[in-house]
C-alpha positions in Angstrom: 73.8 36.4 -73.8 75.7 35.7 -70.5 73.0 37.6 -68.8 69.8 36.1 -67.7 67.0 37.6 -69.4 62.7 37.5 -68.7 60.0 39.8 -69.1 56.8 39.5 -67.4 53.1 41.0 -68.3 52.4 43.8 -66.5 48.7 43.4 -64.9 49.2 39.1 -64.5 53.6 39.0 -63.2 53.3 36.3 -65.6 56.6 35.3 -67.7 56.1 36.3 -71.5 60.1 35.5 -72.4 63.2 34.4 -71.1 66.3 33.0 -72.4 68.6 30.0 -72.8 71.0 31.4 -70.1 68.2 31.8 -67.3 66.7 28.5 -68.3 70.4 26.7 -68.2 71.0 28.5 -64.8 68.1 27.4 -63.1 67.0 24.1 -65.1 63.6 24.9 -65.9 62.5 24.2 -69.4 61.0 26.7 -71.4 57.5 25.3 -71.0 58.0 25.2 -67.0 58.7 29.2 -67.2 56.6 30.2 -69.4 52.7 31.3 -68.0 53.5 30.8 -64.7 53.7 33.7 -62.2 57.1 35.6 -61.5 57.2 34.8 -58.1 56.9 30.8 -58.7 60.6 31.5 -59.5 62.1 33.0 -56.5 63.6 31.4 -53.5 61.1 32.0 -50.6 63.9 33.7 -48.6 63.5 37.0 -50.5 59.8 36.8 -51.4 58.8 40.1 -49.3 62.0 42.0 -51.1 60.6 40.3 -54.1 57.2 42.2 -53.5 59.0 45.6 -52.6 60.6 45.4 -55.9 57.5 44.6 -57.8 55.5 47.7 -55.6 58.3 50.1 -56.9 57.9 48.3 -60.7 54.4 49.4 -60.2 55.0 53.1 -59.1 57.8 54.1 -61.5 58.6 51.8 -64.1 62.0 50.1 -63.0 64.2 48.3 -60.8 67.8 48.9 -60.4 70.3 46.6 -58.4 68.1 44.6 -56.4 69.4 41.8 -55.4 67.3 39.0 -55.1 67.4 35.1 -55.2 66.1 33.0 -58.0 65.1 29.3 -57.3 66.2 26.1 -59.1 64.2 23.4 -60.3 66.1 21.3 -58.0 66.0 24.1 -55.2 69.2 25.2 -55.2 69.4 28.9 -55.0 70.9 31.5 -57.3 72.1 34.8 -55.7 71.2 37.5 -58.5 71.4 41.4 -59.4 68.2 42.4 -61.2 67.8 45.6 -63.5 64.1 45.9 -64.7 62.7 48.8 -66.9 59.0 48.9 -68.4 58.1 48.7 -72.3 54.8 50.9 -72.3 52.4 51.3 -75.2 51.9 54.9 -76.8 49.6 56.3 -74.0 52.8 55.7 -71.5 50.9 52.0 -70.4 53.2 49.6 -68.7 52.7 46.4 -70.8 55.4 44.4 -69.9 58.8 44.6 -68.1 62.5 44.3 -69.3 64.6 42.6 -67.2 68.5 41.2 -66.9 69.3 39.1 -64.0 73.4 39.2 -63.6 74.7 36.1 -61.4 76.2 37.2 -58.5 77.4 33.8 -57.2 80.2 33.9 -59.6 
């Protein structure tokens, strides 16, 4: 996909997926991505929009066009559009999120 792609555990904003595309964008390696907390993988400059966003997550189960800034392993910076919609278990539980990240630099 030519869209970034991630989802992250509801309760932990721990990363359960991602794909080749946001690994090649930001040169992490799977491994580095992986477990570790969403926020490990934004640039600090947009850390408190970063909250808002996962508040509003929290009270209704998406995100639409937020733009936010995801950090390289080198710490370069990566201006992006994120769309984010909960996967919820049979009692209407958010387990996990679904979220594309569109590259805005380009």
């Amino acid at each position: 996909s030519p869209a970034m792609f991630m989802s992250v555990k509801y309760l932990t904003c721990e990363v359960i997926e991602c794909n080749d595309t946001l690994l090649r964008k930001t040169g992490y390696k799977r491994s580095e991505v992986i477990g570790k907390h969403i926020f490990t993988l934004f640039h600090s400059d947009c850390l408190e929009n970063a909250n808002k966003d996962v508040q509003l997550f929290n009270a209704t189960g998406e995100i639409k066009n937020s733009k936010l800034t995801l950090l390289t392993k080198l710490g370069g910076k990566v201006p992006v559009l994120i769309n984010s919609t909960a996967i919820r278990d049979d009692q209407g539980n958010i387990l996990h999120s679904l979220t594309v990240f569109q590259d805005i630099e380009e």
